[in-house]
N, C-alpha and C positions, 0 to 999 in steps of 0.2 A: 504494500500500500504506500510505504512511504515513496519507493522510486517513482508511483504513478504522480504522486504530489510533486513532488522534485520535478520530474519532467513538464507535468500542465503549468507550474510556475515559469519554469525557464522558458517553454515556449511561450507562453505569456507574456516574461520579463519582468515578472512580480518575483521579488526579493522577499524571501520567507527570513521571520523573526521570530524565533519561540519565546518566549520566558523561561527563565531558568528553573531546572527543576528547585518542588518546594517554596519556590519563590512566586506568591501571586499578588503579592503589593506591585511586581515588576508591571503591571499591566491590568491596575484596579480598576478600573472602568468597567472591561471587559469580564474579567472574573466576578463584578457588582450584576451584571447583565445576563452572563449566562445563569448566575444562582437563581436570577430574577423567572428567564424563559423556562430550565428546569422547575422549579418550584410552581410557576402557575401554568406552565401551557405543558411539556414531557410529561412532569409526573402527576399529570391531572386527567390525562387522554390515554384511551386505548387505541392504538394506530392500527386498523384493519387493514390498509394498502397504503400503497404509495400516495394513490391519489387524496386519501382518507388524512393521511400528515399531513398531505400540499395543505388542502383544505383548513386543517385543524390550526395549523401553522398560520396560515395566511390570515385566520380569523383573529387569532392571540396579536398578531402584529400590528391589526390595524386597531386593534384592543387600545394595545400599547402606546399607540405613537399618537391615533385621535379621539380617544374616552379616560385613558388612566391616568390621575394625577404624579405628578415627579414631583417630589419635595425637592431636587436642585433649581427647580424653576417657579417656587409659588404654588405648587400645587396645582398646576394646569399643564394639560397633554399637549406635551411635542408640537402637535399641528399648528397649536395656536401662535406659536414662533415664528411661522410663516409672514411675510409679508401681503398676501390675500386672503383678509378675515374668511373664515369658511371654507379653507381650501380643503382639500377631501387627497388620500393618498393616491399614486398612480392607478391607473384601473388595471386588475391582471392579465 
């Protein structure tokens, strides 16, 4: 698995950056985020197919981004950050 990563990066030209093992202050954001996606959207679904994740997934995100309060922001969803009141995420 990992060469097929190595390879789709370099043909990409995406420079991979792990954090160090044990170390997840290296990259707190993301280790704040993913506890967040496990916690409410992984370990809350049962995934019957692929399309059934796509789905579940796709629901949690736009959850996240235009319903869920972020206390780094006031307690208002992502979207409202946007420069057009009411904007609504890409359509799939």
């Amino acid at each position: 698995m990992s060469r097929d990563l190595d390879l789709w990066a370099y043909q990409r030209g995406v420079t991979l950056d792990f954090s160090r093992p044990g170390k997840p202050t290296d990259n707190a954001f993301i280790e704040a985020f993913n506890g967040r996606f496990r916690a409410e959207c992984l370990n809350a679904h049962w995934f019957l197919s692929l399309a059934d994740a796509q789905e579940k997934v796709e629901t949690w995100r736009r959850y996240y981004n235009e319903e869920r309060p972020h206390g780094a922001i006031g307690n208002r969803p992502p979207i409202l950050l946007q420069k057009h009141v009411g904007a609504t995420s890409p359509p799939t």
